[in-house]
PyMOL CGO cylinders between C-alpha atoms (Angstrom):
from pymol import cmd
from pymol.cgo import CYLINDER

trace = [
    CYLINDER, -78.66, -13.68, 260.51, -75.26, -12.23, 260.26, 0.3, 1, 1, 1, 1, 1, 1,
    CYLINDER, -75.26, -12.23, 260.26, -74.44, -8.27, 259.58, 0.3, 1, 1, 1, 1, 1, 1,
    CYLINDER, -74.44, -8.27, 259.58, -71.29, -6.90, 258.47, 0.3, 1, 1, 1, 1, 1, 1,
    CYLINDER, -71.29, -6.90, 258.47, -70.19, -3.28, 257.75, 0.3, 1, 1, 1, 1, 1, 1,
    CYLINDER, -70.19, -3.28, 257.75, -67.14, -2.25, 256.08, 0.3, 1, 1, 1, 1, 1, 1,
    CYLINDER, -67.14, -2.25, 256.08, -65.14, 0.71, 256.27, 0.3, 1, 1, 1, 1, 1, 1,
    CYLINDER, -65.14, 0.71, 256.27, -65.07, 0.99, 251.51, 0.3, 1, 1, 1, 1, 1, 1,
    CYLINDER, -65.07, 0.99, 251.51, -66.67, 3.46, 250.40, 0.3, 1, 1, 1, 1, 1, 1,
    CYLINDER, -66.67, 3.46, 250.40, -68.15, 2.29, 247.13, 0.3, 1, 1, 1, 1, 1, 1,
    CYLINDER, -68.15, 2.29, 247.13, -67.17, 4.35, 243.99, 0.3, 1, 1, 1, 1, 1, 1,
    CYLINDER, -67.17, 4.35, 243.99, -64.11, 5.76, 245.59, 0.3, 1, 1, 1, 1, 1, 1,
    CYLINDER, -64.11, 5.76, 245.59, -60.45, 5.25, 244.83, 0.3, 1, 1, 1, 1, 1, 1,
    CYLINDER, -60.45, 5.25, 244.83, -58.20, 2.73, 246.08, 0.3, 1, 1, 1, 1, 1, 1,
    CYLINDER, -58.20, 2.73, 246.08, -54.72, 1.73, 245.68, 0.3, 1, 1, 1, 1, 1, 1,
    CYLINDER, -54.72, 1.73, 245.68, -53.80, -2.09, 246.32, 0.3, 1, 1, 1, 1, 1, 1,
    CYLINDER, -53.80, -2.09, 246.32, -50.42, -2.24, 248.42, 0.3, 1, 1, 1, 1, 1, 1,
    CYLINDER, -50.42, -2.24, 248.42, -49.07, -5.42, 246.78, 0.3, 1, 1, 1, 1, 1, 1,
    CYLINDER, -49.07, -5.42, 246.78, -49.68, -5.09, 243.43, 0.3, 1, 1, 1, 1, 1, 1,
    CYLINDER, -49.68, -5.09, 243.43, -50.28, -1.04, 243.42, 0.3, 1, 1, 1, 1, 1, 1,
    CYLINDER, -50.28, -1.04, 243.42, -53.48, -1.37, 241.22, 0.3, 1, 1, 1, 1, 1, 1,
    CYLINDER, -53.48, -1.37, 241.22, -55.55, 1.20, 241.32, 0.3, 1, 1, 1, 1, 1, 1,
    CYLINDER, -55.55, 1.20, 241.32, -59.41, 0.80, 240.69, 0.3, 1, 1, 1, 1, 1, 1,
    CYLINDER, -59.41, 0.80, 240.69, -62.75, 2.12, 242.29, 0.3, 1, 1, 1, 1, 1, 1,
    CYLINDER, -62.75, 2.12, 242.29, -64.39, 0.26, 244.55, 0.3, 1, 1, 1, 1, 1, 1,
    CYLINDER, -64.39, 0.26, 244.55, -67.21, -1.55, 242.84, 0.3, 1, 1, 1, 1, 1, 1,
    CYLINDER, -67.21, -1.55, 242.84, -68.78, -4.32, 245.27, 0.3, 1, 1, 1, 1, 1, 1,
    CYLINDER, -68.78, -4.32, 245.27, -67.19, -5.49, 249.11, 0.3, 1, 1, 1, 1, 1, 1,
    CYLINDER, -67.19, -5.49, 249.11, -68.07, -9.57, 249.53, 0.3, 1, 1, 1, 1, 1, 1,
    CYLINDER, -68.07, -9.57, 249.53, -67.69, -10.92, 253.14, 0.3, 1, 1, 1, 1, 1, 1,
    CYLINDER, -67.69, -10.92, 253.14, -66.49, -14.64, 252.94, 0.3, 1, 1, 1, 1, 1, 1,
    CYLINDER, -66.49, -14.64, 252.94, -67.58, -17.38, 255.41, 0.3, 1, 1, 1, 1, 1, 1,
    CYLINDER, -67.58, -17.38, 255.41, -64.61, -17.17, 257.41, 0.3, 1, 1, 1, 1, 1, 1,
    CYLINDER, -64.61, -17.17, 257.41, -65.14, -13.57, 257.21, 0.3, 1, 1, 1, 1, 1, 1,
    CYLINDER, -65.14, -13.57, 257.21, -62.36, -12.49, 254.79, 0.3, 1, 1, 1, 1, 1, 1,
    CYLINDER, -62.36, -12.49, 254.79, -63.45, -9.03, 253.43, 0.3, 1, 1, 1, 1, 1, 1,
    CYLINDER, -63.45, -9.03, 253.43, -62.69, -8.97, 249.66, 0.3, 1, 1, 1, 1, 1, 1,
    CYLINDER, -62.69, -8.97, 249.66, -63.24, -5.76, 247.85, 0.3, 1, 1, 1, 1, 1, 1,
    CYLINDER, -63.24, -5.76, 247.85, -63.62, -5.61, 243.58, 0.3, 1, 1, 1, 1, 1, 1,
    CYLINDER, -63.62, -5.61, 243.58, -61.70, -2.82, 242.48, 0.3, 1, 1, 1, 1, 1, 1,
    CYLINDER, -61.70, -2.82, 242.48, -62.30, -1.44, 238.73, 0.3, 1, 1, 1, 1, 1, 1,
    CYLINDER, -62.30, -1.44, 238.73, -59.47, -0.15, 237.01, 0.3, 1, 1, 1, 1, 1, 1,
    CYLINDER, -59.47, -0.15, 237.01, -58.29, -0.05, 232.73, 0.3, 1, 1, 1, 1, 1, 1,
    CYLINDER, -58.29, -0.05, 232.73, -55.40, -2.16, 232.04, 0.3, 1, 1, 1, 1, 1, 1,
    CYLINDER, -55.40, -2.16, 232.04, -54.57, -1.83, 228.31, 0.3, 1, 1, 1, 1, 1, 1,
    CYLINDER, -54.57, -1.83, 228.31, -56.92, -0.04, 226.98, 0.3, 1, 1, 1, 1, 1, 1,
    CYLINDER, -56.92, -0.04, 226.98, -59.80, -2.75, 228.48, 0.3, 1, 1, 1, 1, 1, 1,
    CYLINDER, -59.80, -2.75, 228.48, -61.61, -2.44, 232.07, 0.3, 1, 1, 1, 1, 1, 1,
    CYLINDER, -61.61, -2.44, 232.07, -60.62, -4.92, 234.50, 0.3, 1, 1, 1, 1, 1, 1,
    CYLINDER, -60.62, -4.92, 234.50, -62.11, -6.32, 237.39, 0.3, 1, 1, 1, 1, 1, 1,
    CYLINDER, -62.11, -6.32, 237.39, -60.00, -7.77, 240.26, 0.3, 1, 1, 1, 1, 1, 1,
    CYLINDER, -60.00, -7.77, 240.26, -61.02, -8.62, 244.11, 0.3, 1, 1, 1, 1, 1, 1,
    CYLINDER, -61.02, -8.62, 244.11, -58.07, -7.80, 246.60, 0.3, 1, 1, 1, 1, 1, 1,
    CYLINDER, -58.07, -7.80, 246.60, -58.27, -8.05, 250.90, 0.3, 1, 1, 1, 1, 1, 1,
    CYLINDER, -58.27, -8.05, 250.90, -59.62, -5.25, 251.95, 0.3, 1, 1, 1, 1, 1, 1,
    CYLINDER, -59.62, -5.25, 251.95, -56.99, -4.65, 254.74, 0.3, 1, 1, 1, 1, 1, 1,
    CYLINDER, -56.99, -4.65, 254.74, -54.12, -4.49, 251.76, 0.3, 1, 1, 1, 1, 1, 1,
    CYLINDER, -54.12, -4.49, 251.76, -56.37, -1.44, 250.25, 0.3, 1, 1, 1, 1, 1, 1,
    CYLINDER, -56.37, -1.44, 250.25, -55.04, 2.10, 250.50, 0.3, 1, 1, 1, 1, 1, 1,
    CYLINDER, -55.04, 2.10, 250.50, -57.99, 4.95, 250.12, 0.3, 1, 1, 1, 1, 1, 1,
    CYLINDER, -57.99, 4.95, 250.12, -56.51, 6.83, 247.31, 0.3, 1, 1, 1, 1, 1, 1,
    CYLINDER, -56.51, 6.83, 247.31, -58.13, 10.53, 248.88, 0.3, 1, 1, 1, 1, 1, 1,
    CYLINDER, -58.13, 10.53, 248.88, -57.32, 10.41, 252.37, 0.3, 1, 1, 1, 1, 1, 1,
    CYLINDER, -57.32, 10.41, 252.37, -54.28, 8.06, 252.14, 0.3, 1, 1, 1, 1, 1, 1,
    CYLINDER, -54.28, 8.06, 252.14, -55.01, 5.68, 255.15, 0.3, 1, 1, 1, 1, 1, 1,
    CYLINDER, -55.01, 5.68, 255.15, -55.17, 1.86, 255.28, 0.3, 1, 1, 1, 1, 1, 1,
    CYLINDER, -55.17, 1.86, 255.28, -58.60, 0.07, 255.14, 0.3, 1, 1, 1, 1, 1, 1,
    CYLINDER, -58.60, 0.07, 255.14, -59.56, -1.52, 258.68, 0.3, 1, 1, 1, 1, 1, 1,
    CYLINDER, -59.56, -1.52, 258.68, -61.43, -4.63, 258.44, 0.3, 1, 1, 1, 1, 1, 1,
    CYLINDER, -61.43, -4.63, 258.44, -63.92, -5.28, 261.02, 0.3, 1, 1, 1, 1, 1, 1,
    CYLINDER, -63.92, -5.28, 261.02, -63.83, -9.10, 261.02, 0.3, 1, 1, 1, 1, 1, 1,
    CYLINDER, -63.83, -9.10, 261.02, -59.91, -10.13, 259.52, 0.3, 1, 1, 1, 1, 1, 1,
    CYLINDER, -59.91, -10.13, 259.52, -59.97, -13.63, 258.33, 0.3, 1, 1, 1, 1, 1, 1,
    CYLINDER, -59.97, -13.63, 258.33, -58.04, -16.47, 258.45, 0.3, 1, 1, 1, 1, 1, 1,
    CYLINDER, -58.04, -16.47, 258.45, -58.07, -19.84, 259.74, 0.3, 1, 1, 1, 1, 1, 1,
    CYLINDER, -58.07, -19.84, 259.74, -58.18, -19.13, 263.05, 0.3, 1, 1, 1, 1, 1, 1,
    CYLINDER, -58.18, -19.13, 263.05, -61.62, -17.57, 262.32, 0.3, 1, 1, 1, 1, 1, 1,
    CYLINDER, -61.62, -17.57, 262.32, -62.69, -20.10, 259.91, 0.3, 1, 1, 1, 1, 1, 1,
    CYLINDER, -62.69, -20.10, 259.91, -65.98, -21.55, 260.77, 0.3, 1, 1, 1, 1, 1, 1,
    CYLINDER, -65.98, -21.55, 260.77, -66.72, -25.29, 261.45, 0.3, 1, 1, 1, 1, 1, 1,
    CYLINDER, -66.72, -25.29, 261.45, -67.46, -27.49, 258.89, 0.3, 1, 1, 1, 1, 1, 1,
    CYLINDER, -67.46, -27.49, 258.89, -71.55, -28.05, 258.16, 0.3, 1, 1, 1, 1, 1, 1,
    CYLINDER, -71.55, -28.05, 258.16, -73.13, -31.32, 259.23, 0.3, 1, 1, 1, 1, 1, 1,
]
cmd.load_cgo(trace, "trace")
């Protein structure tokens, strides 16, 4: 069985560095090839929005530093296909 830990801290702020969304942090998903995706919940219009961005493109809104993912992703990480 696999473990992961993540450096979000759920129901703080963050601030997405491409599109410069900012949402709380509402739920971190770890992806088979061990992409870290992070749900950020922000209003857009009036309405409440949910979006998932990488967490390494996340910017904690209070202390002003760059998430670190434990386990990047990426093809070169991607896992073997099941038999």
């Amino acid at each position: 069985m696999a473990t992961y830990e993540s450096d979000i801290i759920l129901g703080d702020e963050y601030q997405d560095k491409i599109t410069e969304v900012i949402g709380v942090a509402t739920s971190v998903h770890f992806y088979r090839n061990a992409c870290e995706r992070v749900v950020l919940t922000y209003k857009n219009k009036g309405m409440v929005v949910d979006a998932s961005f990488d967490a390494t493109d996340l910017i904690h809104q209070e202390t002003q530093e760059e998430v670190k993912s434990k386990l990047p992703g990426g093809p070169e990480r991607a896992m073997p296909p099941r038999r």
